[in-house]
DRENDO-1510 file (C-alpha; in Angstrom, 1 decimal, always signed):
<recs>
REC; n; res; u; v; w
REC; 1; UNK; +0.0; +0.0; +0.0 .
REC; 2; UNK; +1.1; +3.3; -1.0 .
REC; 3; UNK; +2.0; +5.9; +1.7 .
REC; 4; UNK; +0.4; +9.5; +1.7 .
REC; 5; UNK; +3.2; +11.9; +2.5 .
REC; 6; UNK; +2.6; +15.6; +3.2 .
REC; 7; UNK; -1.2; +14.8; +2.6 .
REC; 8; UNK; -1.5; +11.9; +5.2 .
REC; 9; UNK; -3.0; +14.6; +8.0 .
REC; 10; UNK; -4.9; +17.9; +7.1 .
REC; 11; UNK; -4.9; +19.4; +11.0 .
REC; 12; UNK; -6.4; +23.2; +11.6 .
REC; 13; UNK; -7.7; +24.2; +14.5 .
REC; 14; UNK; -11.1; +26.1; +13.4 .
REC; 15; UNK; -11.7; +30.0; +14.5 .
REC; 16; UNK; -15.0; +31.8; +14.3 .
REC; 17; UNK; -14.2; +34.7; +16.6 .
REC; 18; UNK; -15.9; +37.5; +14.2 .
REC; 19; UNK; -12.8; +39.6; +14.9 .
REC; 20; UNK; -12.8; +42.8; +13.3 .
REC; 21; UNK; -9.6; +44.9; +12.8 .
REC; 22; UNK; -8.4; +48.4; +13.5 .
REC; 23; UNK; -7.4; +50.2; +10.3 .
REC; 24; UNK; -4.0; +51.1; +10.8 .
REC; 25; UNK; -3.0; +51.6; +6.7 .
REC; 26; UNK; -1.2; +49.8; +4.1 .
REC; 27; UNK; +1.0; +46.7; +4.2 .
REC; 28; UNK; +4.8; +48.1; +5.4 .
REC; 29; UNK; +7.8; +47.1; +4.3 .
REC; 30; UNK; +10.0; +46.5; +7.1 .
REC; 31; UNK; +13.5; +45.1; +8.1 .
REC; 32; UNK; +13.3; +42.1; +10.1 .
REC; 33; UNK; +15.2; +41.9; +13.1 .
REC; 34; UNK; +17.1; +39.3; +14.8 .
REC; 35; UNK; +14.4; +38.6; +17.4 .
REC; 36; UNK; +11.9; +37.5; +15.1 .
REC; 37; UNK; +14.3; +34.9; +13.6 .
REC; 38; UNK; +14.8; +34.0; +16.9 .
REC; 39; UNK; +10.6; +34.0; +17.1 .
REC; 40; UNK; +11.1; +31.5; +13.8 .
REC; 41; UNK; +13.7; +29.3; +15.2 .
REC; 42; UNK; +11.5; +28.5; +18.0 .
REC; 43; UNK; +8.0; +28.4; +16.0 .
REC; 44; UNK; +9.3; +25.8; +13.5 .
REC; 45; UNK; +12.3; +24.1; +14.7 .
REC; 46; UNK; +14.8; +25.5; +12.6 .
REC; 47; UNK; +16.3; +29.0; +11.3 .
REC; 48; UNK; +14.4; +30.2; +8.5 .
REC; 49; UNK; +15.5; +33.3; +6.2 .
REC; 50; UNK; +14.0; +36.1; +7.3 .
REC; 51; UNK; +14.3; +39.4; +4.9 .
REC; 52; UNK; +12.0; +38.8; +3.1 .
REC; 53; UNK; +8.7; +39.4; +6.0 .
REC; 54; UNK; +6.9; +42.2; +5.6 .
REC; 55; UNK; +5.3; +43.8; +8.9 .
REC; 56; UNK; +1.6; +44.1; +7.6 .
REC; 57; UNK; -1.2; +46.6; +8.9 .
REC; 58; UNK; -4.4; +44.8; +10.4 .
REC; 59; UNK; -6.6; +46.0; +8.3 .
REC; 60; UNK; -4.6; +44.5; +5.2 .
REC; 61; UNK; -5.0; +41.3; +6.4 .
REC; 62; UNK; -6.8; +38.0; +4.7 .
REC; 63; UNK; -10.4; +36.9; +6.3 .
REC; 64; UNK; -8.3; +33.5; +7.0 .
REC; 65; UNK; -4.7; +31.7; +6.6 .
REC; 66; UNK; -2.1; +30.4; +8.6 .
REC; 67; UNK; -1.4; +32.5; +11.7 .
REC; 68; UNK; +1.6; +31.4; +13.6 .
REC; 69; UNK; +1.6; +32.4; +17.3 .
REC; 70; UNK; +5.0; +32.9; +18.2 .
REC; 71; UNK; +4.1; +32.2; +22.0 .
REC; 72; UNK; +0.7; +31.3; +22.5 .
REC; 73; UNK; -1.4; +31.3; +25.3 .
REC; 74; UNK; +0.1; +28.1; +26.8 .
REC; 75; UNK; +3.8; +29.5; +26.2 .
REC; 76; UNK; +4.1; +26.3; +23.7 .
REC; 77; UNK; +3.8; +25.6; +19.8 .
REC; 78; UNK; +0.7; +25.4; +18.4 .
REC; 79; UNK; -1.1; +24.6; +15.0 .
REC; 80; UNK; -1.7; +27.5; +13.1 .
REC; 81; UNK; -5.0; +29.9; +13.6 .
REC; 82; UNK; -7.5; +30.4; +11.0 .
REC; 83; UNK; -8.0; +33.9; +11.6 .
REC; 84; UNK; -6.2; +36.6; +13.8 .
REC; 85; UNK; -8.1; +36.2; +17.4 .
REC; 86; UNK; -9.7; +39.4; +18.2 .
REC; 87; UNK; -7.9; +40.2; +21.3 .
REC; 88; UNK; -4.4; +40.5; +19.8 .
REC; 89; UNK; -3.1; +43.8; +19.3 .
REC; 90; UNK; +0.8; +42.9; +18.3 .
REC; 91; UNK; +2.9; +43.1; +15.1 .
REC; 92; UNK; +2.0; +40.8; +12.1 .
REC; 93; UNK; +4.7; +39.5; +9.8 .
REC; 94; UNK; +3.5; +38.1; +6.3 .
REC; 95; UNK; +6.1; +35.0; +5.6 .
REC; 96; UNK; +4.4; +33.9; +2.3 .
REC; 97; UNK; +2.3; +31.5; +1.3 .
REC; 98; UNK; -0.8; +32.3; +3.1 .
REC; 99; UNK; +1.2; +32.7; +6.3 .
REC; 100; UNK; +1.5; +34.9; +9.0 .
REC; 101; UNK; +3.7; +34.9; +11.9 .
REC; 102; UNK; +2.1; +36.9; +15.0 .
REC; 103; UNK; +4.4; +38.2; +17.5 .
REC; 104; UNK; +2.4; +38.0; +20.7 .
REC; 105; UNK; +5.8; +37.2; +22.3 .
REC; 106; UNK; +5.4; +40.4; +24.9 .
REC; 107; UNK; +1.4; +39.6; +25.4 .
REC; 108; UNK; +0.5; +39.0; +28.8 .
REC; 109; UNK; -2.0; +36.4; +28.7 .
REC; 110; UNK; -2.3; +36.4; +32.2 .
REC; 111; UNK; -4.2; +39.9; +32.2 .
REC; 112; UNK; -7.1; +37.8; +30.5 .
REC; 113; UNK; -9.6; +37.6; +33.4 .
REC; 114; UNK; -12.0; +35.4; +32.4 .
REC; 115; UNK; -13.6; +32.4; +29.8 .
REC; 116; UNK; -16.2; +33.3; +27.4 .
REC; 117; UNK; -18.5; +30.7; +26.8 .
REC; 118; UNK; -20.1; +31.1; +23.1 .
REC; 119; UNK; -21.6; +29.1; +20.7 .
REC; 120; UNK; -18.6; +29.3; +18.2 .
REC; 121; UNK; -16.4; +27.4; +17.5 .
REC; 122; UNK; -12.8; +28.6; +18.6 .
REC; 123; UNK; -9.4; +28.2; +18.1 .
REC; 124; UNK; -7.7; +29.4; +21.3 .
REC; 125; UNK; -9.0; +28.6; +24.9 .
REC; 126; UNK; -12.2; +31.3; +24.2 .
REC; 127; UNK; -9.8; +33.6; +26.2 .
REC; 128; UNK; -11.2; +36.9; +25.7 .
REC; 129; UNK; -10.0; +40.6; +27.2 .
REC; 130; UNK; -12.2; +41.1; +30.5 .
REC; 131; UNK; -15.8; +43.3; +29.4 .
REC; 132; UNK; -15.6; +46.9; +30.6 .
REC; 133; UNK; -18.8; +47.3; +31.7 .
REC; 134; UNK; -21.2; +50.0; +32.5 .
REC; 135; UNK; -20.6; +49.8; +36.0 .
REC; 136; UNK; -17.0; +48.7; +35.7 .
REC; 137; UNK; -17.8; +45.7; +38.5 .
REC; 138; UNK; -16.8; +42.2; +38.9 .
REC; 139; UNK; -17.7; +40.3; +36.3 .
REC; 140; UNK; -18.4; +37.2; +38.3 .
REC; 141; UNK; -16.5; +33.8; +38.6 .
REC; 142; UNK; -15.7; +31.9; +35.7 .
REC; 143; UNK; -17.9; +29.2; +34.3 .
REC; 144; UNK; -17.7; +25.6; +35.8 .
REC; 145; UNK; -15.3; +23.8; +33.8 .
REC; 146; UNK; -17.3; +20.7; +31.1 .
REC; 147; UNK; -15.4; +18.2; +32.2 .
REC; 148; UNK; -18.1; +15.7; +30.3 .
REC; 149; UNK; -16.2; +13.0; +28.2 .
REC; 150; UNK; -15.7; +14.2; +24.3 .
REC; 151; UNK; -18.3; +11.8; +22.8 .
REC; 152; UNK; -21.0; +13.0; +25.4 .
REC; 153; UNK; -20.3; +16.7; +24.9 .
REC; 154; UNK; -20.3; +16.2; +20.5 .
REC; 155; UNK; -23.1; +12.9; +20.5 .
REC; 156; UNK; -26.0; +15.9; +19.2 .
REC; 157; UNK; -23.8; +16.6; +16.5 .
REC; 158; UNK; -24.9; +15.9; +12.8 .
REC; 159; UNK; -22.8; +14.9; +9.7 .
REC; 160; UNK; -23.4; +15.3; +6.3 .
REC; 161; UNK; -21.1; +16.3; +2.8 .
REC; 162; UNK; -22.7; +18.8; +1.5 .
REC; 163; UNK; -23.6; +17.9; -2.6 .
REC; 164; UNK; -23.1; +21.5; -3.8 .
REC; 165; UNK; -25.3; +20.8; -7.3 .
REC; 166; UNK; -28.0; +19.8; -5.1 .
REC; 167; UNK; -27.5; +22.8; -2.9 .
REC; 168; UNK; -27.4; +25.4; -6.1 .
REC; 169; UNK; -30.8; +23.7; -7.0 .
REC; 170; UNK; -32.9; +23.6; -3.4 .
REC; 171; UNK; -30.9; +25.7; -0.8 .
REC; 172; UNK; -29.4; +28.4; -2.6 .
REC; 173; UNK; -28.0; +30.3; +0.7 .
REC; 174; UNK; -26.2; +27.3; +1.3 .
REC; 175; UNK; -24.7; +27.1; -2.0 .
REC; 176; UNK; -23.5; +31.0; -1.3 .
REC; 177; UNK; -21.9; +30.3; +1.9 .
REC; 178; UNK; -20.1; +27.2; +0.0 .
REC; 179; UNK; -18.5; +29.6; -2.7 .
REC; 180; UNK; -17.8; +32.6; -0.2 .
REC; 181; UNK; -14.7; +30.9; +1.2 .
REC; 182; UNK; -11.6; +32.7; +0.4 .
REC; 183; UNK; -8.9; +31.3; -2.5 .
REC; 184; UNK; -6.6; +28.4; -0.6 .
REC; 185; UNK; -3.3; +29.0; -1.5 .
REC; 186; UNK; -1.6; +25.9; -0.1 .
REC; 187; UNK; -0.6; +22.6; -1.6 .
REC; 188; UNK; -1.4; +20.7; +1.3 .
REC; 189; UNK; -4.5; +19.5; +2.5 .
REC; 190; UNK; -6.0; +22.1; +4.5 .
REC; 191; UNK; -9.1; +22.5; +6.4 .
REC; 192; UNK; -11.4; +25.9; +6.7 .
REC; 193; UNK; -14.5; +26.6; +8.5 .
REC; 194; UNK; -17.4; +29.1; +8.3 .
REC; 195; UNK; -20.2; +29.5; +10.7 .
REC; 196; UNK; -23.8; +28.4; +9.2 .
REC; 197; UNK; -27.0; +29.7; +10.5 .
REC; 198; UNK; -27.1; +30.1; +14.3 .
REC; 199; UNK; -26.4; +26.0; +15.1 .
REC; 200; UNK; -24.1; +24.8; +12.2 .
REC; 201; UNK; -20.3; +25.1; +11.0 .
REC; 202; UNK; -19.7; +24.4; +7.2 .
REC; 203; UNK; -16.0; +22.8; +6.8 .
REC; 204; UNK; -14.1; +23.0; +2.8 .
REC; 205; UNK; -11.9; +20.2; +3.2 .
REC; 206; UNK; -8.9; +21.2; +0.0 .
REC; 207; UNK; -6.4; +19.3; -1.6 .
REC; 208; UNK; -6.7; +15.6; +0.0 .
REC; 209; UNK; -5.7; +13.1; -2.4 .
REC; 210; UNK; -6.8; +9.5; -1.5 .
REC; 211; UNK; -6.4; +8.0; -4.5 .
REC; 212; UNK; -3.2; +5.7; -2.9 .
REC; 213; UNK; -5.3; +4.6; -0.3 .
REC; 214; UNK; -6.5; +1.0; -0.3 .
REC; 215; UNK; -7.9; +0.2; +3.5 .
REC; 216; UNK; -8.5; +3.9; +5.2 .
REC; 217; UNK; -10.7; +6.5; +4.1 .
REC; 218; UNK; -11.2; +10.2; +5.0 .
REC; 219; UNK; -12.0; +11.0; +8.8 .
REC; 220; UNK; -12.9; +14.3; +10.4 .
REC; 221; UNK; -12.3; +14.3; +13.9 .
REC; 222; UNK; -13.0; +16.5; +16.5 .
REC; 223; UNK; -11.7; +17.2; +20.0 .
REC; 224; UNK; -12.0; +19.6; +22.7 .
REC; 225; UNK; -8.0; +20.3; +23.5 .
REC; 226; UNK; -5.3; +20.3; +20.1 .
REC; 227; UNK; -3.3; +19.5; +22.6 .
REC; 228; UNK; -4.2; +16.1; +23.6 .
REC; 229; UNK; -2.7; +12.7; +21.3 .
REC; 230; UNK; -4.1; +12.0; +18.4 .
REC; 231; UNK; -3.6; +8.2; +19.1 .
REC; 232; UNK; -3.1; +6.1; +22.2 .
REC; 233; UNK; -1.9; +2.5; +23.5 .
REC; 234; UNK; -5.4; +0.2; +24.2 .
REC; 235; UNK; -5.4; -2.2; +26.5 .
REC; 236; UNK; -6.5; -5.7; +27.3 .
REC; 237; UNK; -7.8; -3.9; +31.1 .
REC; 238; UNK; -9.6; -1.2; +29.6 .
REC; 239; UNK; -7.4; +1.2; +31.7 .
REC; 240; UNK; -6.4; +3.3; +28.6 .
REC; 241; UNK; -10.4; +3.9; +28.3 .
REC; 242; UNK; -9.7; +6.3; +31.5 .
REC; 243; UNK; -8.3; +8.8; +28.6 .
REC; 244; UNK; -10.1; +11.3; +26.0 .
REC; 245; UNK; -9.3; +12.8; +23.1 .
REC; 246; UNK; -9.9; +12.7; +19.7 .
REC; 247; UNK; -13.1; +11.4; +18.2 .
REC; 248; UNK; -14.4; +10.5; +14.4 .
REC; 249; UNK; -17.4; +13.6; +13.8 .
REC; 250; UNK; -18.0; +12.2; +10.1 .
REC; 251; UNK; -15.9; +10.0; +7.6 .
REC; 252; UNK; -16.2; +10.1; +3.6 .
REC; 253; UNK; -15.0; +7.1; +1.5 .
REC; 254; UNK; -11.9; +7.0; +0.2 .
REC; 255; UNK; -13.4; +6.4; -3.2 .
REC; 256; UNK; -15.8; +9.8; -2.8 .
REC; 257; UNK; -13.1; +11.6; -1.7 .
REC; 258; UNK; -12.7; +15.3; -3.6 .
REC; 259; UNK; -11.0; +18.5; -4.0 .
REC; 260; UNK; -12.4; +20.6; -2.6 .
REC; 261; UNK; -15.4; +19.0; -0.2 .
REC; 262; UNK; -18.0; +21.1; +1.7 .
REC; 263; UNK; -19.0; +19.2; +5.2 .
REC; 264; UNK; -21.2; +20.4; +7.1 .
REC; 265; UNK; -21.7; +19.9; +11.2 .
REC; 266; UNK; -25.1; +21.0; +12.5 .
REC; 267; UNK; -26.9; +21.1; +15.6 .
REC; 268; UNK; -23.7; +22.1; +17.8 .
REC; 269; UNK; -24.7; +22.6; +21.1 .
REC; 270; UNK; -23.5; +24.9; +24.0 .
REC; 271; UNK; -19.7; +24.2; +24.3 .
REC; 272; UNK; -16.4; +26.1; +25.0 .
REC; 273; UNK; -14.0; +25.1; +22.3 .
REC; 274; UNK; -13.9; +22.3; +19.6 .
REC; 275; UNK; -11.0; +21.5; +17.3 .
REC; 276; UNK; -11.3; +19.8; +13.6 .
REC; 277; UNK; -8.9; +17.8; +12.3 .
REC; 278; UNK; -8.9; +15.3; +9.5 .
REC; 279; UNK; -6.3; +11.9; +8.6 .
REC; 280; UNK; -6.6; +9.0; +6.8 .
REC; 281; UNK; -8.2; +6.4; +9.3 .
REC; 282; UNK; -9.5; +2.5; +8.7 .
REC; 283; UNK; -9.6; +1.1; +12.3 .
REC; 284; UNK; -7.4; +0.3; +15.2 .
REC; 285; UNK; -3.7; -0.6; +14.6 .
REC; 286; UNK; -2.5; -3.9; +15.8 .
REC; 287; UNK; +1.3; -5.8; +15.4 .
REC; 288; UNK; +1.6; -9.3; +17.6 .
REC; 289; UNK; +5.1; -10.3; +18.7 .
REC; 290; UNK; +6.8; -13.1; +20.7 .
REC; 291; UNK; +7.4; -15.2; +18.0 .
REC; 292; UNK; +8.8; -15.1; +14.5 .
REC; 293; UNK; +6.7; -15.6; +11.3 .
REC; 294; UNK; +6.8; -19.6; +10.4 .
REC; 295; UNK; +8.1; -20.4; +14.2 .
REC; 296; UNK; +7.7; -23.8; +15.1 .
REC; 297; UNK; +5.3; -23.3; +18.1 .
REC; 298; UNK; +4.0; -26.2; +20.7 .
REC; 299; UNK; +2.5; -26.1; +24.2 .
REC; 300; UNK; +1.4; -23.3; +25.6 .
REC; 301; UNK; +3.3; -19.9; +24.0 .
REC; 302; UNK; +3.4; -16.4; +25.4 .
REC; 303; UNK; +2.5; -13.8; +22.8 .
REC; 304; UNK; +2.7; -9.6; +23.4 .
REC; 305; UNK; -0.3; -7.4; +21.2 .
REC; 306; UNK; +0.6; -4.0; +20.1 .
REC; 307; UNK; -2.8; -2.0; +20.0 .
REC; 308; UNK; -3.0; +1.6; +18.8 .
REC; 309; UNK; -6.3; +3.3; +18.4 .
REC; 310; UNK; -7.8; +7.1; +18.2 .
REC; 311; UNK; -7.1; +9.0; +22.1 .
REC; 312; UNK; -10.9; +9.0; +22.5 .
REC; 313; UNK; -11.9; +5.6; +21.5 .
REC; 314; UNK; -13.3; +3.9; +24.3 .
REC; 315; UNK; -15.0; +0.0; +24.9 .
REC; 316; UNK; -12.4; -1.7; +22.7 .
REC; 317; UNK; -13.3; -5.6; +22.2 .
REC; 318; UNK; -10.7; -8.3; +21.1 .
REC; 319; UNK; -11.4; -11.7; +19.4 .
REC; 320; UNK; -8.5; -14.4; +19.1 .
REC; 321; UNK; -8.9; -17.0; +16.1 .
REC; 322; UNK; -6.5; -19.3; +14.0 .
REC; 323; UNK; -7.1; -19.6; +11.2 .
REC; 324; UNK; -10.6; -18.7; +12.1 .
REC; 325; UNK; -11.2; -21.7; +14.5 .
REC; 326; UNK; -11.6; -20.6; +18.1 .
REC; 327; UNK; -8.6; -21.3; +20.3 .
REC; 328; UNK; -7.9; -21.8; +23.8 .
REC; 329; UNK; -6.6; -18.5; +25.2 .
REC; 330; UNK; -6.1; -15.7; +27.7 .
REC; 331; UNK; -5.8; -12.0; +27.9 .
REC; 332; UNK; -3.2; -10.8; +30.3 .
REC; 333; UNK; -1.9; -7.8; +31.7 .
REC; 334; UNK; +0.6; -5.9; +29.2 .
REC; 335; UNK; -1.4; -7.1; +26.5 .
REC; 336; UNK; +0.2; -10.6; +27.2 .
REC; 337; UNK; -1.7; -13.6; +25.4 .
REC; 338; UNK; -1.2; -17.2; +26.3 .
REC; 339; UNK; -2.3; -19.8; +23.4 .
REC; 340; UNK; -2.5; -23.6; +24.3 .
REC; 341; UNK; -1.6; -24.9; +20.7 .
REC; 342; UNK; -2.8; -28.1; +21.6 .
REC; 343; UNK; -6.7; -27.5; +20.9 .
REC; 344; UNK; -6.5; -26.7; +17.5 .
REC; 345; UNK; -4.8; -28.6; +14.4 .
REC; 346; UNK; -0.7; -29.3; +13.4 .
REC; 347; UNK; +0.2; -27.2; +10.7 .
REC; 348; UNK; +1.0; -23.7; +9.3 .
REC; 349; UNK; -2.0; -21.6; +10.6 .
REC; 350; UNK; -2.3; -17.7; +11.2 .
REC; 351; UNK; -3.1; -16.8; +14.9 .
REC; 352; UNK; -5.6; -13.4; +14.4 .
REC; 353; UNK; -6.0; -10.8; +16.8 .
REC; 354; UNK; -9.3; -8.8; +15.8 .
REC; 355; UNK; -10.4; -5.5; +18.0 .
REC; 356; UNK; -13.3; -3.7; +17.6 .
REC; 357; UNK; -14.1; -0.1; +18.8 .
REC; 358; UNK; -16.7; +2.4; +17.9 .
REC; 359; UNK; -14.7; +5.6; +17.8 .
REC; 360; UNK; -17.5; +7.5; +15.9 .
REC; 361; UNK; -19.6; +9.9; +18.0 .
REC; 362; UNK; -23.6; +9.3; +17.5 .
REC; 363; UNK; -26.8; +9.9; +19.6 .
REC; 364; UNK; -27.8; +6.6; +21.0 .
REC; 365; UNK; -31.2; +7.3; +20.6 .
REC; 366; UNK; -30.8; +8.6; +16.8 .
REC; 367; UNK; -28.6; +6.6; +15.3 .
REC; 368; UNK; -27.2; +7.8; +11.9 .
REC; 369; UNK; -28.4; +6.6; +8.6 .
REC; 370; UNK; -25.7; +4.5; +6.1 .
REC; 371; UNK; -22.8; +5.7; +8.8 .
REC; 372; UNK; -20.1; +3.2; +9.6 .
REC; 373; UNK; -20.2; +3.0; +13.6 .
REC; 374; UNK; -18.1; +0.3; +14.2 .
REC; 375; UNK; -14.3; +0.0; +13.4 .
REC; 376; UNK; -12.2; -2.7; +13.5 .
REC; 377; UNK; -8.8; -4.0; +13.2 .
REC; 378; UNK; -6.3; -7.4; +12.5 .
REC; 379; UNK; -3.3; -8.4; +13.2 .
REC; 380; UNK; -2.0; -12.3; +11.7 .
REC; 381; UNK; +1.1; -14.0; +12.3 .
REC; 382; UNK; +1.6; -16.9; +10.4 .
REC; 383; UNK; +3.5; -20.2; +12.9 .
REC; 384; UNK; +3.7; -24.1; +12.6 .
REC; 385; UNK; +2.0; -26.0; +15.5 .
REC; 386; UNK; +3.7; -28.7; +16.3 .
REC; 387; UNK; +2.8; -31.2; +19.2 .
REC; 388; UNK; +2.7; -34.7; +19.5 .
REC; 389; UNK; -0.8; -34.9; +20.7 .
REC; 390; UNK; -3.3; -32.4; +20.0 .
REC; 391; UNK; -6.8; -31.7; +20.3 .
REC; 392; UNK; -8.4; -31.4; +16.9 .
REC; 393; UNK; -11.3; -28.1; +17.5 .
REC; 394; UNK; -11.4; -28.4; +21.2 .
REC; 395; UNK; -12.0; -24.7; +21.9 .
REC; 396; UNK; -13.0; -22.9; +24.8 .
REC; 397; UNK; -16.3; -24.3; +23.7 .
REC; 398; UNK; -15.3; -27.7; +24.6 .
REC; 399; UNK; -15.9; -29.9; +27.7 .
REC; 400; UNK; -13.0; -29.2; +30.1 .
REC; 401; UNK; -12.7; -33.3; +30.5 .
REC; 402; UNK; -11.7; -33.6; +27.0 .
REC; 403; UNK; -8.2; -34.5; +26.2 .
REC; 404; UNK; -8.3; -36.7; +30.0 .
REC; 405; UNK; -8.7; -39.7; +28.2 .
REC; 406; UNK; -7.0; -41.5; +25.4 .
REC; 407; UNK; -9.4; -42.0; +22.9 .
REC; 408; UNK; -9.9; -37.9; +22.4 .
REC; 409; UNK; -6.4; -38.0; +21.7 .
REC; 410; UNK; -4.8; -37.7; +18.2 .
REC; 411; UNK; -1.5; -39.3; +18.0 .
REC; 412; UNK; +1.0; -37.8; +15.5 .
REC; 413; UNK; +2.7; -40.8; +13.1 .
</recs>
């Protein structure tokens, strides 16, 4: 299978802040200084020629790109805004491209007083400047923290690709919004967002090629932190279901897949933040070690699973076949599994570790139409059982008491 390179992950944390700029005049040409390399250096990693940026007036800027916070509210790298968030009044550098580098390196964040709940969709924490006020009082404690797990907070949520032909014949304001999104100038693939009536976010999803793909298709995913994993261990204790993260809001086939698509996410409930990010995604990942391909195996043999899934996934199942006969077996801790090759036939077989998890997030009580809710995912490896008496089937379906007498016996010859 072919490997998607630059285009494997399309990540953008989505803004709708409504921002609006001060006009303070034409785009400037300015000398960059050595501190704003310095800015670069620790934005992307590496030192990046610098005189060519432009310091560019507020009011000149594009209604979205890249912006590149050199420091961030968290005082760490981020993925790029959208759009500018309202509350930042510091110099703008345009580094090409669609890209802006915003030097909110002598912001102080901390003089943000409070959280702003709103119906939008944000890319920073919602932190907004502290409201003046008539009275000029206190504006009251902040709002009590949603600590509700991500697929209880996003379950109202709706999915759908919009079909734009469709749209330009039955819902013609739709079809607008569609087309009013601004030029993307990236190669990449890219994800932009625009707010949709008063309960609904439409996403343009550009440049994703999926035509290499063979077994994952395109998945949005949504989260309430772009700071938590994409991906995490799963275990056979279900401790790793203690974590959240991300979560699957909609997924397009890999065969549908087009550039540009419209998606649109309605009924959106009351929520602080929400991040969008899409990858390539066709169920868990699992690799079994212990032994090498074609080992000669007999007894009972110790195998280790490797099992990596979305952050958010919770309620993982696993299934053990060979060969797609049922097999004696156990689950252990460290995703340990012990195999009596005994009850089941000598020969070349593949031992299959299947795990199932349903990382899309769905109303219980309105489950969606033609979706794909559950995901699942194998891992083989291919040994020779090899014991002088076996137990042709037995199973864990079996009588315990077979195999205690001879004549349930096979002897090899």
């Amino acid at each position: 299978m072919k490997t998607i390179t630059h285009r494997i992950v399309g990540a953008i944390a989505l803004c709708m802040t409504g921002a609006s700029h001060a006009q303070t005049g034409n785009m400037l040409e300015q000398s960059v200084e050595t501190p704003i390399a310095a800015l670069m250096a620790d934005v992307f990693g590496f030192q990046i020629q610098t005189s060519t940026f432009r310091l560019v007036a507020e009011d000149q800027l594009p209604d979205s790109g890249s912006f590149w916070l050199a420091k961030g509210p968290y005082g760490k790298p981020l993925p790029p805004y959208p759009c500018l968030p309202s509350y930042l009044d510091v110099p703008i550098y345009d580094i090409g491209n669609g890209q802006f580098l915003v030097d909110d390196s002598g912001f102080d964040y901390g003089t943000l007083r409070q959280f702003r709940r709103t119906t939008q969709y944000s890319t920073s924490t919602s932190l907004m400047p502290p409201d003046d006020g008539e009275g000029g009082g206190d504006p009251g404690p902040d709002p009590t923290p949603d600590t509700r797990r991500n697929y209880e907070k996003f379950m109202a949520h709706l999915f759908s690709v919009i079909d734009t032909n469709a749209a330009a014949q039955v819902d013609i304001n739709l079809y607008n919004a569609c087309i009013s999104f601004p030029p993307d100038t990236n190669t990449s693939g890219t994800l932009q967002i625009m707010k949709y009536g008063t309960n609904a976010v439409i996403i343009k999803a550009n440049h994703f090629d999926y035509s290499a793909e063979t077994e994952r298709d395109f998945a949005l995913l949504i989260c309430d932190s772009v700071d938590k994993p994409l991906r995490k261990t799963v275990d056979f204790t279900g401790a790793s279901d203690a974590q959240d993260g991300w979560l699957i809001q909609g997924m397009v086939p890999r065969n549908l897949v087009a550039d540009p698509m419209f998606l649109l996410v309605s009924n959106i409930a009351q929520i602080d933040k929400a991040f969008f990010r899409a990858i390539p995604y066709g169920g868990p990942q699992i690799g079994i070690t212990g032994a090498q391909p074609f080992d000669v195996v007999s007894n009972t043999i110790t195998l280790q699973a490797t099992i990596n899934d979305l952050s958010g996934v919770t309620n993982v199942q696993f299934e053990l076949n060979v060969d797609g006969a049922s097999a004696r077996y156990s689950l252990g801790t460290n995703n340990t599994i012990s195999i009596e090759t005994k009850y089941n036939p000598n020969g070349i077989a593949n031992i299959y570790l299947k795990a199932f998890s349903k990382p899309r997030i769905f109303d219980p009580a309105n489950l969606p139409d033609n979706a794909k809710l559950v995901f699942s995912g194998i891992g083989a490896l291919p040994v020779d059982f090899e014991n002088d008496t076996f137990l042709a089937f037995a199973s864990d379906y079996a009588s315990p008491d077979i195999g205690t007498r001879a004549q349930d016996t096979l002897q090899r010859v």
